[in-house]
Every structure is written in structure tokens, then in C-alpha cells.
N, C-alpha and C positions, 0 to 999 in steps of 0.2 A: 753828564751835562757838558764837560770840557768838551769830549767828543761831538754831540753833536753842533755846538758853537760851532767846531772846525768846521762839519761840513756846513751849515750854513752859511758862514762867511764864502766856500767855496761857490754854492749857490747864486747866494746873493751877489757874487762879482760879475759870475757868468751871465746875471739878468740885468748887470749895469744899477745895480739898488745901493743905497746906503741903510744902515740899520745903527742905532746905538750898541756901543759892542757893552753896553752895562746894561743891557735887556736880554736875558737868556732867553734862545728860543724853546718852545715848547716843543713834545715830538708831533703833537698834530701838526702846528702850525708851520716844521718845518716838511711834515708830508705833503704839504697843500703847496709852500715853496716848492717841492721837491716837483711834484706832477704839474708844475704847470713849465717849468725851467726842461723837463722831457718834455709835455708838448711843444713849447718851442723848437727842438731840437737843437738846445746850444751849448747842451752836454754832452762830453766825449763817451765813447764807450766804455772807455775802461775809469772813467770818473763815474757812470751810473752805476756799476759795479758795486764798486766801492760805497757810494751814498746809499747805494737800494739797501746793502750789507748794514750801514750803521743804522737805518730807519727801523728793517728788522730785529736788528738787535734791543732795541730801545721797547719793544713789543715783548721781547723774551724775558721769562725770569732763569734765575741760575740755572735751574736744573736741567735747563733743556740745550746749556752750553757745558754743561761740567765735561768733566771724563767721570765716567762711572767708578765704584766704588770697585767694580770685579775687574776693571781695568788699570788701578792705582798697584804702582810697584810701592812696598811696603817694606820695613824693617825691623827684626823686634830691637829693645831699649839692651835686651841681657844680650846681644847678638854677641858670637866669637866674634874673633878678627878674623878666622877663615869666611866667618858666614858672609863677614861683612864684604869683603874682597870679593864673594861671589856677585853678590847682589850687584857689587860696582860695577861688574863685569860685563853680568846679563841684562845692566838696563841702560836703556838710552840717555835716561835723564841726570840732570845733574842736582838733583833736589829730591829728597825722598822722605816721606814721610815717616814716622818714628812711631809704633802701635806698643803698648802697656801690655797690660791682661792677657786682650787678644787681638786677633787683628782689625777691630773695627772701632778698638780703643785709642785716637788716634792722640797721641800727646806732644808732638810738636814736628817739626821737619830739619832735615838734617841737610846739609851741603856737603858735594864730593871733597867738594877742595880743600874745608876744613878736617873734613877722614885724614885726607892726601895731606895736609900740613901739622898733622900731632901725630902721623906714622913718620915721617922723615924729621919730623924732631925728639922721633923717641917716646913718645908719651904713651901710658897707658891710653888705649881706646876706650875711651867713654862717652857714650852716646848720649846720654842725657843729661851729661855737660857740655856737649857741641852741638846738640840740638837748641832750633829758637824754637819759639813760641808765634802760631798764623793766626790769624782771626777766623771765630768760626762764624758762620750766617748760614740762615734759615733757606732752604730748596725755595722756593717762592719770591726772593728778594729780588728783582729787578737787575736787569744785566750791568744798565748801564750804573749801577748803585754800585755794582760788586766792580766795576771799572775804578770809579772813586777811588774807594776800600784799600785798591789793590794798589792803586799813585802813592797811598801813605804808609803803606804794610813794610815792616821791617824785610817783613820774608814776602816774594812775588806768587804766594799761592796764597789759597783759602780752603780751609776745611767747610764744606756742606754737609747741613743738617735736616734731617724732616721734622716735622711740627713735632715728634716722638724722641728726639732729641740723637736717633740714628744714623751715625756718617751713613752718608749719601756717595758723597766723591768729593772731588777735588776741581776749583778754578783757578786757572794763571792765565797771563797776560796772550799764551799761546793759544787759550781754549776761544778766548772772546776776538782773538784777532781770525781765525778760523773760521769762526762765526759769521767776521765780515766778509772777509774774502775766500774763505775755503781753505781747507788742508793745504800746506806744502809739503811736495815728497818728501823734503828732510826730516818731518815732523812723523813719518809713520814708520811704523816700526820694520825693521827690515826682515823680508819676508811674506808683509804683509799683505792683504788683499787692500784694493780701495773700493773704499763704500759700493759703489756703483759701477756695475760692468757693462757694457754692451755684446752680448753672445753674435754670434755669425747667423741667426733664425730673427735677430731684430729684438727678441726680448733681452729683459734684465732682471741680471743674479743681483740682488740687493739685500747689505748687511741687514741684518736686525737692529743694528745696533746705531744705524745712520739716523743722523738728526731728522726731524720729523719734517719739519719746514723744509731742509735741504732736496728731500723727498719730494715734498710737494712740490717744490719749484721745477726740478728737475723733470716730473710727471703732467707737470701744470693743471693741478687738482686742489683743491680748496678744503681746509681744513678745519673744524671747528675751533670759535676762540675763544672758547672757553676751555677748550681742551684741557685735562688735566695727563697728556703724557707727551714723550717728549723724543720718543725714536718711530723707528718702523714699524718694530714690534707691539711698540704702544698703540701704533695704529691697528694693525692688525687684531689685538685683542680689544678695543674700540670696536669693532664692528661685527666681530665675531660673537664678542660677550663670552667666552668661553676659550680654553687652553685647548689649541690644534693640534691635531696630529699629520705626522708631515704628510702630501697629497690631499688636506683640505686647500679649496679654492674657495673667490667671492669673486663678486664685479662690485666695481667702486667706481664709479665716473669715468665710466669707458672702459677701465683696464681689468685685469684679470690679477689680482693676487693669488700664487698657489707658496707655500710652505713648501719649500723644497730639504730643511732641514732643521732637525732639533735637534738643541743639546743638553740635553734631559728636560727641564721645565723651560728652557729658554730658545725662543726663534732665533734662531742662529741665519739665516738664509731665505730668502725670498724669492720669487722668480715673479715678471712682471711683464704680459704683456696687452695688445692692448687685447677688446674682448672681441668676439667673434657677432658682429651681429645676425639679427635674428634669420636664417634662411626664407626667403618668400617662394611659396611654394609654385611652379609653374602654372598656365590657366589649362584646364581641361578642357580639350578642344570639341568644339559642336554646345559648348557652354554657355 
């Protein structure tokens, strides 16, 4: 809600309007501001950007911003101090989540800096007294709710759950800001590919694991809203109804998806381009 007030008021300046600011806007009624403030043209580009970002977001529920659960660096609770030094090492992040049982047990999250300040004070390492406690919320909760959520959370993450009560993954402040305006290279992991490539033949290598809508925009291809998935791959099995094997293809609204790569039950790799239309065949002549 904060969020989209902001960009409204942005809106609404750039159309010379007043608004009561103790009337929250609603996200239709800031879509209908939104489309008519582009057709004027008297929004900059890189402010539609931005607004088209938050309008989508307000349409997404969590799951389709988290980071995945096979993508979540994790720690166990009984971890060494060796273990723990590794983990420090080999992840980017500076908040890590703390798993019980097993690793999908997750029981709270841990900060580097607090590791880093009960080793240089000598203290026995104990994780699950320097770990806090995130709030968990349901795959389905609405983006801009888990924004809220996360203004009041002790800890700037959120454990995700499905209706089965299954960590799903994890939301922070980085996942929904992404969302609006896309990755920054700082944010991927070093080594990494990025989502989307453009090959030297015109087509594209695309993760499986890239956001669905990001896809589609990118592709400029329409996606059902009711959808219940949330990547490429989601889409992929959306239309296939069925687990591919790599060198299956389709046509989807012009383009060509072919399965360029699996990894084991998972689309790892996409290739995209657009489709071949139909040959017509020459007129035979004296015909």
C-alpha cells in the first residue's frame, strides 16, 4: 500500500492532480492513472519503468518473487565452526537461514555479523541463540502484503510456505525490489549466467528458473491470470502438460520454445526463437 501511494503521488504530480493523501489508492484505480498519464506522454522513461514494476508487483503473489527453496543457502542449527566458516565463505549473503531436522526445517535466520561478533568475543558458537525468528506467510499472499510484513519484521526476510505448510523459499526486500526494476549485477551470484541471453543466430538461451512475467515482457507474449506457476519452466510445463525431454519444442505466440537442457527432473535451459512461418508453396505454372 505505502508503495503504491508513492508511485501515485508520482503520477498524480506529473498530471498536475491533487488527491487526498488519507485515500489510499487502489491498484486498479492506480492502473487507469497509470495508462492514461503514458498516454499523455508526460512520463519519463525510466519513471515508467519503475511504476509499470510496481503495478506488476501489486498483481503478483509471493511465490512468483521469492527465491526458490533449491536456491536458499542454508545452515544446520548443530553446524561446526568449520562448517560454519565455510558457508560464510561460499555465500554472498549476509543472512542465512538456520534448518532443524533437515533442510527444509527452517527455524529461524542467522546474520554474518553476529557469527563475526561471538567469534571475536570468544564465545562458544551457538546458532540457535544468535539466530532470530522471520515470519512465515503462505505462497499465495500478495506481493505487496509481504512489502508490509517485511517494514515491520525484526529480520528483512520471510520464510514461504505452500497451503501443505512446505518451505517454499524465501522473500527480502531484494527479491520485490527485482521485481520492480530487475536484477542488479551485484545481486547475482558471481559466475553466474543471467536469466536471458541473446545468442549471435538472434535467438535466446533462457533460464528455467526466470520469472514468468519477466519472460513474458521480454518475449511480449501474454500469459494466463490465472496462472498457477511462476517461472519459465512453469510455463513450459503449462503447455506441454507433461515432463520434456531435452529437444522437445512448441510454438507459443510466434516463438518457438525448444528444451535445450535438463537437470534431471528440472528445465534447466530454454532456447527461444521466434517460429518459422508456414512456407507457401510456389504457383505451378500453366495452372
Amino acid at each position: 500500500v505505502w508503495l503504491l501511494d508513492k508511485s501515485s503521488a508520482v503520477i498524480f504530480s506529473a498530471l498536475g492532480l491533487r488527491r487526498d493523501s488519507r485515500e489510499a489508492l487502489t491498484t486498479e484505480e492506480l492502473r487507469m492513472v497509470f495508462a492514461e498519464a503514458t498516454h499523455a506522454g508526460i512520463i519519463e522513461e525510466h519513471e515508467h519503468k519503475v511504476i509499470a514494476g510496481v503495478v506488476r508487483l501489486a498483481d503478483r503473489p509471493v511465490r512468483e518473487v521469492m527465491t526458490p527453496r533449491t536456491d536458499v543457502d542454508r545452515i544446520s542449527a548443530d553446524a561446526s565452526e568449520e562448517e560454519v566458516r565455510e558457508v560464510l565463505v561460499s555465500s554472498p549473503h549476509t543472512r542465512i537461514p538456520v534448518f532443524g531436522e533437515n533442510g527444509d526445517d527452517i527455524i529461524g535466520v542467522v546474520q554474518s555479523r553476529d557469527i563475526v561478533a561471538a567469534q571475536l568475543a570468544g564465545k562458544k558458537l551457538d546458532l540457535r541463540e544468535l539466530m532470530r525468528r522471520a515470519e512465515i506467510v503462505p505462497d499465495q499472499l500478495d506481493a505487496m502484503d509481504a512489502l508490509e510484513i517485511l517494514r515491520s519484521s525484526d529480520v528483512p526476510m520471510l520464510l514461504v510456505h505452500d497451503e501443505y505448510g512446505h518451505f517454499e523459499g524465501i522473500v527480502t526486500p531484494n527479491d520485490l525490489l527485482a521485481a520492480i526494476a530487475g536484477e542488479f549485477a551485484s545481486d547475482q551470484a558471481q559466475g553466474s549466467a543471467p536469466n536471458i541471453i541473446t545468442l549471435e543466430d538472434g535467438s535466446m538461451l533462457v533460464s528455467g528458473a526466470m520469472a514468468a512475467d519477466a519472460m513474458a515482457e521480454a518475449l511480449c507474449i501474454d500469459l494466463p491470470e490465472d496462472r498457477d506457476y511462476a517461472t519459465a519452466a512453469g510455463h513450459v510445463l503449462h503447455v506441454l502438460r507433461h515432463l520434456p525431454e531435452e529437444g522437445e519444442s512448441f510454438v507459443d505466440q510466434g516463438w518457438r520454445f525448444e528444451v535445450v537442457d535438463m537437470d534431471g527432473r528440472k528445465i534447466d535451459k530454454l532456447r527461444v526463437r521466434l517460429a518459422e512461418k508456414a512456407s507457401k508453396k510456389p504457383p505451378v505454372e500453366g495452372l
